[in-house]
Each structure stands twice: as C-alpha cells, then as structure tokens.
C-alpha positions in Angstrom: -50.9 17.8 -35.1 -50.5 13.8 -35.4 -48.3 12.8 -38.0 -47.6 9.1 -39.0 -46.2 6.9 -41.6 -48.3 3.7 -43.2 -46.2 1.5 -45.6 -48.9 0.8 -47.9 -48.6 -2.9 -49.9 -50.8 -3.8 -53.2 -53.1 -5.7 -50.7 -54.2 -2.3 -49.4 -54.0 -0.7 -45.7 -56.3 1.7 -43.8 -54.8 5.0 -43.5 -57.3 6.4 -41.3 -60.5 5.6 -39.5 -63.6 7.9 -38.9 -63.2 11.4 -37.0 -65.7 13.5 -37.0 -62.8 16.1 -35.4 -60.6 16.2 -38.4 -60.7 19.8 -40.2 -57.6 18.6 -43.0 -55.8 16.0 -43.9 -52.5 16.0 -45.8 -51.4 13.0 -47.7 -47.6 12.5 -49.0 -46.0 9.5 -51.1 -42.9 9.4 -49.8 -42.6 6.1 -52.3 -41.4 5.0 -55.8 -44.4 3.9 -57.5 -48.1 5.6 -57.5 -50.4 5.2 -54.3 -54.0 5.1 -55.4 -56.1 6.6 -52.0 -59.9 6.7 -51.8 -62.9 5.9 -49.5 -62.7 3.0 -46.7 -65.7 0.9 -49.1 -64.5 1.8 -52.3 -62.6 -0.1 -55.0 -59.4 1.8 -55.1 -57.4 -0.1 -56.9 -59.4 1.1 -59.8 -60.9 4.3 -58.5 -58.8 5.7 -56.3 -57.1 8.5 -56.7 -53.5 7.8 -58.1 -50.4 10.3 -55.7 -47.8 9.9 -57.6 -44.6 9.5 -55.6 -42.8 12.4 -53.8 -46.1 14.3 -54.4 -48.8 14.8 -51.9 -52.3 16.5 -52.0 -54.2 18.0 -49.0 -58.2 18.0 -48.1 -59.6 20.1 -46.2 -63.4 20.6 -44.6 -63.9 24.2 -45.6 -63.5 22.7 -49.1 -66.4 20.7 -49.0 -63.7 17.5 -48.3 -65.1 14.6 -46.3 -61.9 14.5 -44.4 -63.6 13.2 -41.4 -64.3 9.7 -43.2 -62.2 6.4 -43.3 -59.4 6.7 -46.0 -57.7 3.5 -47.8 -54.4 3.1 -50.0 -53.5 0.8 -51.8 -49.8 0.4 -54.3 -49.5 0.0 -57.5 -46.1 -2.5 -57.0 -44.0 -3.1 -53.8 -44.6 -1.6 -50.6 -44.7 2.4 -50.4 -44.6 4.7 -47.4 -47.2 7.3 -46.9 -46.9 10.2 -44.6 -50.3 11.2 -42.9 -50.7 14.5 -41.1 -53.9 15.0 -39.8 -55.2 18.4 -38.3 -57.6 19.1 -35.8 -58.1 23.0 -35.8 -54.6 24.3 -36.6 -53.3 26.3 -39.7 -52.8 24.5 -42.6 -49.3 26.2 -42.7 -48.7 24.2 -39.4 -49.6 21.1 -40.9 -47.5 21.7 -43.8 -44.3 22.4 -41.1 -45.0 18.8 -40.1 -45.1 17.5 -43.3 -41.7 18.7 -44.2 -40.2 17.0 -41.7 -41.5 13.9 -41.8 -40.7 13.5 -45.8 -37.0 11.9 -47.4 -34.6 15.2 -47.9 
C-alpha cells in the first residue's frame, strides 16, 4: 500500500495523478494550519475541502468517490505536510495500519 508525504505550500502541490487502479485514498494533515484538497482543475483555494490539521478523511470507490482522479492541496499559511496512503485492493483496515505509522505520535 504506497504511502507518501507531500509538504503542501499556499502555492498549491499535486498530491496525486490519475489511476484508474485506485479503490481508496486516505488523506491526513499531519500540519498546523487547514489543508484545503479538491480536484486537479478546480479552484481550491476557495472550494476545496478544508482538513483541518491532525485530522484526516478517507474516499473510497464503493462510496461513489472518484478516488481514481488527480487530487490538489493547497495551505491556508506556511508549508504543511500531508500523508497520502493510497490503496489498490486491500482492506481499508490495512490502509488505516499505514496511516498510523506514518502520522507525528
């Protein structure tokens, strides 16, 4: 299960590109100030959705979430780091085991 870390700035960073492969996607703010994440060709500065830090939020395909599409963040202030664990067909338990040790303690 890939896990990575993207220090996202207030210029904005991809977090992912397109996989058509990707069954969920977990998202963590392992940051100080709010990471706003949305769609690779939208405005989210303004629209994205705000993770606030030390919180995270998970998509998933069986949802109905278009995790397989590009993903953007962008920071409210400063430069944040995001943890990104992308899954490809395991539990989301598993995912969620990756997470925890990629987060601050």
């Amino acid at each position: 299960m890939p896990t990575k870390t993207v220090t996202v700035t207030t210029g904005g960073e991809l977090l992912l590109g397109l996989d058509k492969k990707r069954r969920t996607l977990i998202l963590f703010n392992n940051g100080s100030a709010v990471v706003r994440v949305g769609p690779d060709d939208s405005d989210i500065g303004t629209e994205g959705m705000p993770l606030q830090p030390l919180s995270g939020i998970s998509f998933a395909r069986v949802d109905g979430d278009e995790v397989f599409e590009p993903k953007r963040g962008v920071a409210a202030s400063g430069s944040q780091t995001l943890v990104v664990v992308e899954q490809f067909g395991e539990d989301l338990i598993d995912a969620m085991e990756e997470l925890k040790g990629a987060i601050r303690p």
